[in-house]
C-alpha positions as CSV (number, residue, x, y, z in Angstrom):
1,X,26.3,-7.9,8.4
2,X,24.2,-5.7,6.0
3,X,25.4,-1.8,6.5
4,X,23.5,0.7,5.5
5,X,25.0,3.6,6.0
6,X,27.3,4.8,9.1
7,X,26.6,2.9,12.5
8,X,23.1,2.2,10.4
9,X,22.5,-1.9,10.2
10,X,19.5,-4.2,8.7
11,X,18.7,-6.5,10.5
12,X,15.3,-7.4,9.1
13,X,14.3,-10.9,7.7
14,X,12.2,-12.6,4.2
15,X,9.1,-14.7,4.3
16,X,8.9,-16.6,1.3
17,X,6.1,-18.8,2.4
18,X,3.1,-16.9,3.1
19,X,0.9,-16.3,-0.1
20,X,-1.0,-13.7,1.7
21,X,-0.6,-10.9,3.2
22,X,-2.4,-10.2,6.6
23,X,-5.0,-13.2,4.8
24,X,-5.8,-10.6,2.1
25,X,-3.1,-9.8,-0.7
26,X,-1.2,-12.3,-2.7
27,X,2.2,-12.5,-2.6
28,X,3.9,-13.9,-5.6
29,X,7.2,-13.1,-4.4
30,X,6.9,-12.9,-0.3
31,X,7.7,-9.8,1.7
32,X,10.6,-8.6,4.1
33,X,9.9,-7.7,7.5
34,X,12.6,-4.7,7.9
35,X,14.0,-4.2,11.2
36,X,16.7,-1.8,11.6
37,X,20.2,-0.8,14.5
38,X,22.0,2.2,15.4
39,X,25.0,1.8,16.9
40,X,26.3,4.8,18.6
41,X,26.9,5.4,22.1
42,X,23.6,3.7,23.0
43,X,22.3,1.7,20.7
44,X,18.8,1.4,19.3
45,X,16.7,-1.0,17.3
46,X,14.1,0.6,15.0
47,X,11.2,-1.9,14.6
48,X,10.8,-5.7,15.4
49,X,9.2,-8.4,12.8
50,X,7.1,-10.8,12.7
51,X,6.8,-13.2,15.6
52,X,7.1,-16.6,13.8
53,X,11.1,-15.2,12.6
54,X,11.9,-14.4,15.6
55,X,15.2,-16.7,16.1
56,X,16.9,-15.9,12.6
57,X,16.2,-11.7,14.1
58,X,17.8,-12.5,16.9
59,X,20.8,-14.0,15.2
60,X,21.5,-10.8,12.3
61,X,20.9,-8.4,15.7
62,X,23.8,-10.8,17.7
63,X,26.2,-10.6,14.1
64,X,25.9,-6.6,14.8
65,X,25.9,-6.3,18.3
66,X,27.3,-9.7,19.8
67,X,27.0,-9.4,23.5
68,X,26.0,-5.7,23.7
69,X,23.0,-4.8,25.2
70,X,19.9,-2.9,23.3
71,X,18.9,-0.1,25.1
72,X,16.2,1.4,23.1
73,X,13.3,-0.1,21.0
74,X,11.6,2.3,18.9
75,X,8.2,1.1,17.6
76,X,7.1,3.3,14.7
77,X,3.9,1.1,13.7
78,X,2.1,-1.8,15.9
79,X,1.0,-4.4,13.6
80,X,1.8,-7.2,14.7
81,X,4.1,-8.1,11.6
82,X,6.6,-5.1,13.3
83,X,6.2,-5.3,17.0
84,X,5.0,-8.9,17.3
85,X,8.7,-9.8,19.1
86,X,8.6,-7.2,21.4
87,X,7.6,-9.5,24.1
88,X,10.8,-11.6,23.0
89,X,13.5,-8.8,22.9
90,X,12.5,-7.8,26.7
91,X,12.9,-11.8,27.0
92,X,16.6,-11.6,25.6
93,X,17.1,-8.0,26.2
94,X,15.2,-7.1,30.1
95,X,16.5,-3.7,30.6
96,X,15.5,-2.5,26.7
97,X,13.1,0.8,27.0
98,X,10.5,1.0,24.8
99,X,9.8,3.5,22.8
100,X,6.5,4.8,21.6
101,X,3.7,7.8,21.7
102,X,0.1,7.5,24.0
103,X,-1.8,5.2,21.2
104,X,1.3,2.9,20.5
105,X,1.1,2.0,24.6
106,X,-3.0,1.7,24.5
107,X,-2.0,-1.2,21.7
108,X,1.0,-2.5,23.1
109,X,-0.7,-3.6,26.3
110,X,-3.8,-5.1,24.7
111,X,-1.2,-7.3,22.5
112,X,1.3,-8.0,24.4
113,X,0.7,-6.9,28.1
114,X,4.0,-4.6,28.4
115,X,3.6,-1.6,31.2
116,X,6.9,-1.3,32.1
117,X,10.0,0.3,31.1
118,X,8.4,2.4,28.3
119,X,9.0,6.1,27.0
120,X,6.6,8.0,25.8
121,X,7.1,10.5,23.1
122,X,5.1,13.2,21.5
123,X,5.4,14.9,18.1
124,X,8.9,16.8,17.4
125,X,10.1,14.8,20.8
126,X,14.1,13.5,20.3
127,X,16.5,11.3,22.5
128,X,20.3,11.9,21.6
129,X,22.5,8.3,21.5
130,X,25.5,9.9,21.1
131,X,26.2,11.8,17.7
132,X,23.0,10.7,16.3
133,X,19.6,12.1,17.4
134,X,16.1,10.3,16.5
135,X,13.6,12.9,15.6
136,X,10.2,11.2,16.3
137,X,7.3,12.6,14.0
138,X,3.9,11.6,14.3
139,X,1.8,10.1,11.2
140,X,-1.7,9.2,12.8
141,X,-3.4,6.5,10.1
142,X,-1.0,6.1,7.5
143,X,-2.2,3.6,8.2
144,X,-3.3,3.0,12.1
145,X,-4.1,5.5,14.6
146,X,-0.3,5.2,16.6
147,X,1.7,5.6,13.2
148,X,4.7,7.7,13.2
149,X,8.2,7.9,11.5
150,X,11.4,8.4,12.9
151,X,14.7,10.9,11.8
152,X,17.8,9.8,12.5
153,X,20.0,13.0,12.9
154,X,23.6,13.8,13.1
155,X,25.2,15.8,15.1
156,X,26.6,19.2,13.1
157,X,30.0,18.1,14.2
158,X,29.7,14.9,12.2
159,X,31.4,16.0,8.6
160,X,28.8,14.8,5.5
161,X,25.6,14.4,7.6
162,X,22.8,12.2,6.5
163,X,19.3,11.7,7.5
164,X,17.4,8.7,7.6
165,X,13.9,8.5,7.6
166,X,12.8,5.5,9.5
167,X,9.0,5.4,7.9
168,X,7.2,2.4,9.2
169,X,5.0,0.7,6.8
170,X,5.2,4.3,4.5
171,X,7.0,3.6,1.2
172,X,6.7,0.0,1.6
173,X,6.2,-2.4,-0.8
174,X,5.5,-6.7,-1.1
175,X,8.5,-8.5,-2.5
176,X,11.1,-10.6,-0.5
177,X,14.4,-8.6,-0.8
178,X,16.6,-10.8,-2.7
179,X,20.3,-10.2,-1.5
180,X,20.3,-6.4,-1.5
181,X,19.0,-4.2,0.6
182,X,20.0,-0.8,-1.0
183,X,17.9,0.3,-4.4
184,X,21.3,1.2,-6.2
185,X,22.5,-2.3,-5.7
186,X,19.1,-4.9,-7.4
187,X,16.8,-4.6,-10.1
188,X,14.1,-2.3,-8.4
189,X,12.0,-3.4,-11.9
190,X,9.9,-5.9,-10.2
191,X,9.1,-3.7,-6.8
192,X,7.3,0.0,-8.7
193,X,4.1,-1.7,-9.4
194,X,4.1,-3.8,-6.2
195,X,4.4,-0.5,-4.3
196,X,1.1,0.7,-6.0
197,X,-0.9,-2.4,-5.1
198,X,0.7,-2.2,-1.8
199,X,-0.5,1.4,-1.2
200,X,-3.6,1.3,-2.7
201,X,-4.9,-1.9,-1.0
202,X,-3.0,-0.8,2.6
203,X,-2.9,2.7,3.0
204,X,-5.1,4.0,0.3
205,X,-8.2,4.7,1.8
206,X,-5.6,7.5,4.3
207,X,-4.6,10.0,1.5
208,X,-5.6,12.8,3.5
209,X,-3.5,11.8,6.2
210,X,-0.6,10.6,4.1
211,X,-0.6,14.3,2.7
212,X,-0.4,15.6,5.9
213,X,2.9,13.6,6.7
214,X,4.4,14.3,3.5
215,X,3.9,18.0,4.4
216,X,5.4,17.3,7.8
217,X,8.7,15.8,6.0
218,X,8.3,18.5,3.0
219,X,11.6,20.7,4.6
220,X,13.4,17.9,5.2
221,X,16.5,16.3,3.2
222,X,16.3,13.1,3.1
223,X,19.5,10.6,2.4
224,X,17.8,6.9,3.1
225,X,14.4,5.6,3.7
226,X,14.2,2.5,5.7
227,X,10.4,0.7,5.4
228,X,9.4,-2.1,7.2
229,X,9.2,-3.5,3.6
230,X,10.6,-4.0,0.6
231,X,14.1,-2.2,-0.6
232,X,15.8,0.5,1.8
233,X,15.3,3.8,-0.9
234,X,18.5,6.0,-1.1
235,X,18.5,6.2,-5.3
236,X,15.2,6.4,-6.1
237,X,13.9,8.5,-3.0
238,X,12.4,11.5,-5.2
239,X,10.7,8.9,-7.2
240,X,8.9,7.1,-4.4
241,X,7.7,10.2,-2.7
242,X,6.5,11.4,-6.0
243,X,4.7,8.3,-6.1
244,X,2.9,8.9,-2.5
245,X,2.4,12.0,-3.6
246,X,0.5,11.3,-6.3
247,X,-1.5,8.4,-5.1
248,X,-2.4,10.5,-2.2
249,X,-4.0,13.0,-4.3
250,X,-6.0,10.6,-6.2
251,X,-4.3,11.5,-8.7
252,X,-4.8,9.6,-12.5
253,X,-3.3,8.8,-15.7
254,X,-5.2,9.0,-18.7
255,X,-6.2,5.4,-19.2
256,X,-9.3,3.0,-18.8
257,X,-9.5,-0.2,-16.6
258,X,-12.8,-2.4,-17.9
259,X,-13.7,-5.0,-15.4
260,X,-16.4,-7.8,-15.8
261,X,-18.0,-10.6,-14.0
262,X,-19.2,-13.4,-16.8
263,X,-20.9,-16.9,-16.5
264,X,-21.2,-17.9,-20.2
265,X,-19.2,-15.6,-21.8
266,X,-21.8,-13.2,-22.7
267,X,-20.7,-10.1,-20.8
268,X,-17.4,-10.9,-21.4
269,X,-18.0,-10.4,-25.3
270,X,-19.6,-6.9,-23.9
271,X,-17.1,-5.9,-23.0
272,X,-14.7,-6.9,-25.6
273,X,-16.6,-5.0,-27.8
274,X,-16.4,-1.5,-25.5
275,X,-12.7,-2.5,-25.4
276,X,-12.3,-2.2,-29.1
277,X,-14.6,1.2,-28.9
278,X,-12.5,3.1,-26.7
279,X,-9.1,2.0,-28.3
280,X,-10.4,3.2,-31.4
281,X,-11.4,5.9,-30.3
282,X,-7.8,6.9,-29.0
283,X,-6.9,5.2,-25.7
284,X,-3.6,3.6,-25.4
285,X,-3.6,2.5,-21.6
286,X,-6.7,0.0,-21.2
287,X,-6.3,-2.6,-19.2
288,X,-9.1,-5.7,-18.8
289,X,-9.9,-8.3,-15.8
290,X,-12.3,-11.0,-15.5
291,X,-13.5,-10.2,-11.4
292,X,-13.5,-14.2,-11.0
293,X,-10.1,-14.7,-12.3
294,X,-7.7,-11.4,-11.5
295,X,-7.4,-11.0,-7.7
296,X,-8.9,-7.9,-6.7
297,X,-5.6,-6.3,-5.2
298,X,-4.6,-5.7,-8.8
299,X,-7.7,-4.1,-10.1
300,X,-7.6,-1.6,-6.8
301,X,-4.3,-0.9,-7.9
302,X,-5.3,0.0,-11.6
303,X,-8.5,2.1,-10.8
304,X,-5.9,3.8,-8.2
305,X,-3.7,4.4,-11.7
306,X,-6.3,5.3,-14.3
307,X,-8.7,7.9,-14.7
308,X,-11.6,5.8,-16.1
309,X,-13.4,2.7,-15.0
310,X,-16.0,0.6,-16.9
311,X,-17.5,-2.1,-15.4
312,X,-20.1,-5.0,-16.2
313,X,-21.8,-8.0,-14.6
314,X,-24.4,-10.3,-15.2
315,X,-27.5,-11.1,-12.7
316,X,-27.2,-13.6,-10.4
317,X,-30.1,-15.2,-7.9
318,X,-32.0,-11.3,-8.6
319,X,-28.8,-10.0,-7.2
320,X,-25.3,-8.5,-9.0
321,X,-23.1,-11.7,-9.4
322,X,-21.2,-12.0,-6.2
323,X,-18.0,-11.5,-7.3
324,X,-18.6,-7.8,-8.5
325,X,-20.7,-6.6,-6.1
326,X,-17.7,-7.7,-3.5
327,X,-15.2,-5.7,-6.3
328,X,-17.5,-2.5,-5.8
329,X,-17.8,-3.1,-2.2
330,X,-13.9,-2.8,-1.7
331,X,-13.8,0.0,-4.1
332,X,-16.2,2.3,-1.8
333,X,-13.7,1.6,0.9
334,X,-10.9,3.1,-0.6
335,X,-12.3,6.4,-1.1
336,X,-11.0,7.2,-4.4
337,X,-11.8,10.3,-5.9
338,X,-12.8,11.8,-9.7
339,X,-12.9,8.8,-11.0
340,X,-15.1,8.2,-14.2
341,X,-17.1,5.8,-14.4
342,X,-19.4,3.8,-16.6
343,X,-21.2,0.2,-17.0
344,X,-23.1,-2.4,-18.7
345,X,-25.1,-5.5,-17.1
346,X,-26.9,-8.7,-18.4
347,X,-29.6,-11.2,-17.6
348,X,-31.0,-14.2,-18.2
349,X,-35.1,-13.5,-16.7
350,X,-34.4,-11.1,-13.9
351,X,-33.0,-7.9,-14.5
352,X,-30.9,-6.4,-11.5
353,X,-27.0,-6.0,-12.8
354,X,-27.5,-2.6,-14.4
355,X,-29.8,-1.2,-11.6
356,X,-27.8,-2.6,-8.8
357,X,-24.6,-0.9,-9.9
358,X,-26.1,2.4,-10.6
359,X,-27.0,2.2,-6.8
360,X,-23.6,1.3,-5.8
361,X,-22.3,4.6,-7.4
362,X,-25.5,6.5,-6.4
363,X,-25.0,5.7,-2.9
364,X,-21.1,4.6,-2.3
365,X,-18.4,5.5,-5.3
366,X,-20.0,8.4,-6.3
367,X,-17.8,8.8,-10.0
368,X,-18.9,10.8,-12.2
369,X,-21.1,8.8,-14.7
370,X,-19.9,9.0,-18.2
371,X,-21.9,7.6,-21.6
372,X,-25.1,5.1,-20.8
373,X,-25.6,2.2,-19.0
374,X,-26.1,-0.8,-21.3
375,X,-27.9,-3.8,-20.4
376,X,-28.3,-6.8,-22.5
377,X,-30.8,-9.6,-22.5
378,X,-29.7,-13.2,-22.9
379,X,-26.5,-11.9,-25.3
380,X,-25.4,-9.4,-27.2
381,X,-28.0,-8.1,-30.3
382,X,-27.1,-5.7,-33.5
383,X,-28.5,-2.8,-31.0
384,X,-26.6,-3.6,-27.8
385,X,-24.0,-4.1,-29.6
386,X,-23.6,-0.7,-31.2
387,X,-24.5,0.6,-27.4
388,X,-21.4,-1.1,-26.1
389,X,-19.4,0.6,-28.7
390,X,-21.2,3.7,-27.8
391,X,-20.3,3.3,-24.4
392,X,-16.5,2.7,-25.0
393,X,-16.5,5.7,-27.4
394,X,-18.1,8.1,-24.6
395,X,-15.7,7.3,-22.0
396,X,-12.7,8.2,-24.2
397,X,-14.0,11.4,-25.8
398,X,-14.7,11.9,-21.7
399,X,-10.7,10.9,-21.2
400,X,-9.2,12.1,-24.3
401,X,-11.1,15.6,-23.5
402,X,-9.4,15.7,-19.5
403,X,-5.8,14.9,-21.5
């Protein structure tokens, strides 16, 4: 029985097996599916899991509960990897009322078929179960149109009140929970830079609307956040709204992320060379990945982190080689902003890498261009080699002169 806080229980579960998420994201160390109980007077369960963990669910809500029924199921986000046992629980639990706004019961009956026995709430809505209250606030697309979070309140008669922010898939990260729920009680080392690939490949593109929530929550003191992944935050909670907050904004350290496709090792040496430039020329934070090699979760999260971006491909069939033009394609759906930006191309007979990326950021990114564009024939020569140092020294004055 995992506690959280008074007549608060997890009752979530770990997938250690799937190596990716939703057929997308690696995961080198799995993801929870977080499903949380209040107990009071009535009792309600916050959030299902995953269909395919349905059994091992059911036993942490009977260790809580034992024969006592459920009678509310609050569903703050309807991916399938939260509501997908709703279906069950009305199985096991047939008098359980479901709770959700207008958009989470347009989904719920495409996936699952449910029409009955459901409560519909609106934004500042609240059902009492007995000296708690859930406060139900809604979040449209952070990250899907039906989002919303829920407050669990106590009463003012209840001496040393806490809230708890239920938040859906908000301040989530990957990472199987390994024995501890809490922050204060593991190693949160491992989870920091697995939240910022999380947000910026998930929720990213949504900053506007994750602003918008975080104002909505801005008068509120908070005790315990309870995701529908990774740790339950009670420690660290200034830290991880911080972090939303900054990621929202678009916000950027100073620091460069240089990203190449390469065939025979040609643009690689590139951009080696504008590497060696920029650190030279006073950056600290630069960070390198070959696009064939680095899976593109972890680049997303690094442009999302630094201020500059420098990238370089060779051509392939008259085209940019596949593997970055698929890199810039996932970048122009993330909407990042003020990013800058520059980049280098080679060929072997056809040259297309250098004018095929300008049009990406012409048309799509839209950065703000920094330096000039090299582009190399065959490999690198006394002259485009001193342009690739150019080019590295450009960006960091650029950098260096933003702070």
């Amino acid at each position: 029985m995992k506690q959280i806080t008074d007549k608060i229980y997890y009752v979530g579960v770990n997938d250690r097996n799937k190596t990716l998420f939703e057929g997308l994201w690696p995961l080198p160390n799995g993801v929870s599916y977080n499903a949380y109980l209040v107990v009071d007077e009535k009792v309600a369960l916050v959030d299902t899991v995953e269909m395919d963990f349905f059994m091992p669910f059911l036993e942490n809500i009977r260790e809580v509960l034992g024969d006592r029924p459920i009678d509310y199921v609050v569903v703050n986000h309807m991916e399938p990897d939260h509501s997908g046992s709703l279906a069950l629980i009305r199985k096991y639990y047939p008098e359980v009322q479901i709770i959700g706004n207008k958009k989470t019961f347009d989904m719920m009956r495409g996936f699952y078929q449910l029409e009955e026995g459901l409560v519909e709430v609106k934004n500042a809505d609240s059902i009492t179960l007995g000296s708690k209250t859930l406060n139900f606030v809604l979040t449209p697309m952070v990250h899907w149109p039906e989002t919303m979070v829920t407050l669990c309140v106590e009463s003012a008669a209840v001496p040393q009140q806490q809230t708890v922010l239920f938040s859906g898939d908000a301040f989530g990260c990957f990472g199987a929970l390994n024995g501890a729920i809490i922050d204060e009680k593991m190693n949160c080392d491992e989870f920091w830079a697995e939240m910022e690939r999380y947000y910026s490949n998930i929720v990213g593109k949504y900053g506007t609307p994750v602003q918008m929530a975080l104002k909505k929550l801005a008068g509120v003191k908070i005790d315990y956040i309870c995701s529908t992944h990774g740790p339950v935050w009670h420690q660290y909670i200034d830290k991880v709204i911080a972090m939303y907050d900054r990621l929202s904004k678009y916000e950027a350290e100073p620091g460069l992320v240089i990203c190449y496709g390469t065939m025979y090792g040609n643009t690689e040496r590139a951009a080696e060379v504008i590497a060696r430039a920029a650190s030279e020329a006073g950056v600290k934070n630069i960070v390198m990945h070959n696009v064939s090699k680095t899976h593109h979760s972890y680049i997303i999260r690094d442009v999302f982190r630094y201020k500059g971006l420098i990238v370089g491909a060779p051509t392939y069939n008259t085209g940019l080689y596949h593997e970055m033009d698929v890199l810039l394609s996932e970048l122009s759906q993330k909407d990042i902003k003020g990013r800058l930006f520059g980049w280098f191309g080679s060929y072997g007979w056809a040259s297309k890498a250098v004018a095929e990326i300008a049009r990406w950021n012409e048309e799509k990114l839209k950065y703000v261009p920094v330096g000039e564009p090299v582009e190399i024939k065959q490999s690198l020569t006394p002259e485009t080699f001193a342009q690739c140092e150019a080019l590295g020294r450009a960006m960091a004055e650029q950098l260096m002169a933003e702070g």
